[in-house]
N, C-alpha and C positions, 0 to 999 in steps of 0.2 A: 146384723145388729146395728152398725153405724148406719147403714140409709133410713131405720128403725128410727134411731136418734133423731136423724133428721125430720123426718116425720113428725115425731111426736112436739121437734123446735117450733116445725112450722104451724101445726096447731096451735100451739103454746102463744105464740106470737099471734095470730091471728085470732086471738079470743081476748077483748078488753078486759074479760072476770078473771085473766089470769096476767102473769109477772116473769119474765125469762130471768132468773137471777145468774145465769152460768148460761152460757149455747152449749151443744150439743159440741162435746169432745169424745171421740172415737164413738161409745155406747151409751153415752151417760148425758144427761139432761137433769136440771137444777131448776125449779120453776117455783111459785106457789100460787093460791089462789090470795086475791085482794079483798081485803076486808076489817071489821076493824077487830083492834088488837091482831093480826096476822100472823104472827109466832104461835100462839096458843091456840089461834085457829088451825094452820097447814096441822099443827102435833094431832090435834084432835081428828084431822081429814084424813092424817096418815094410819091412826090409830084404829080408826072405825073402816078404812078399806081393807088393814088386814081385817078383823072380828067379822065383816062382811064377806070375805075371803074374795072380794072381788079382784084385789091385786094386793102387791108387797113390795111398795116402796119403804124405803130409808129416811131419815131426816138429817140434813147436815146445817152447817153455818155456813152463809158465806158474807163477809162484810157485815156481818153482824145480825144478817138476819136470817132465819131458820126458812132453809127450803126442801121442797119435797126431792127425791133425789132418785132417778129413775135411771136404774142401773139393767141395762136390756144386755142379757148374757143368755139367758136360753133360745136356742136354736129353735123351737117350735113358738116364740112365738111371732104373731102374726099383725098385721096394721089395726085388725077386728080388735085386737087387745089392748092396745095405743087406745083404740074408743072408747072401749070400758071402761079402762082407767081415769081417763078426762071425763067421761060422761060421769064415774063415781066421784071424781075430786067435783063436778061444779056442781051436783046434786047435792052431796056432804058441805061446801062449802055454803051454797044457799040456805039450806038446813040448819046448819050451827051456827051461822053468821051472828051473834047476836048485839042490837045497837044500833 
């Protein structure tokens, strides 16, 4: 689960549509996607990948501003799932961006 974490920092970081708000502590990554109004964006990105059931991040605070909160505890999953996930946050993010 932590090299998991890692994984998904360094995607994180290496994609300019996205924002590291937290690195990657044991399992957990804190990121969101850039755009405008960003709070009500990430809630809406978080919202729509559960209902799509593509994955089930959290949303937290941090310094004030709302990020997606990828809490990697299940043993099965895999890097393939890391993909989904950022592939459904920048697909949702481009989608709902609006502005």
């Amino acid at each position: 689960s932590c090299e998991l974490a890692r994984y998904l920092q360094r995607r994180v970081v290496s994609d300019s549509r996205l924002e590291l708000l937290s690195p990657a502590s044991l399992n957990i990554v804190c990121f969101r996607y850039r755009g405008n109004d960003p709070d009500a964006l990430n809630a809406e990105i978080v919202a729509e990948l559960h209902e799509r059931g593509i994955a089930a991040p959290s949303t937290t605070m941090i310094g004030g501003q709302l990020a997606i909160r990828a809490c990697l505890i299940n043993h099965r999953i895999q890097p393939e799932d890391i993909d989904a996930l950022l592939a459904g946050v920048l697909e949702l993010g481009a989608a709902l961006d609006h502005g």
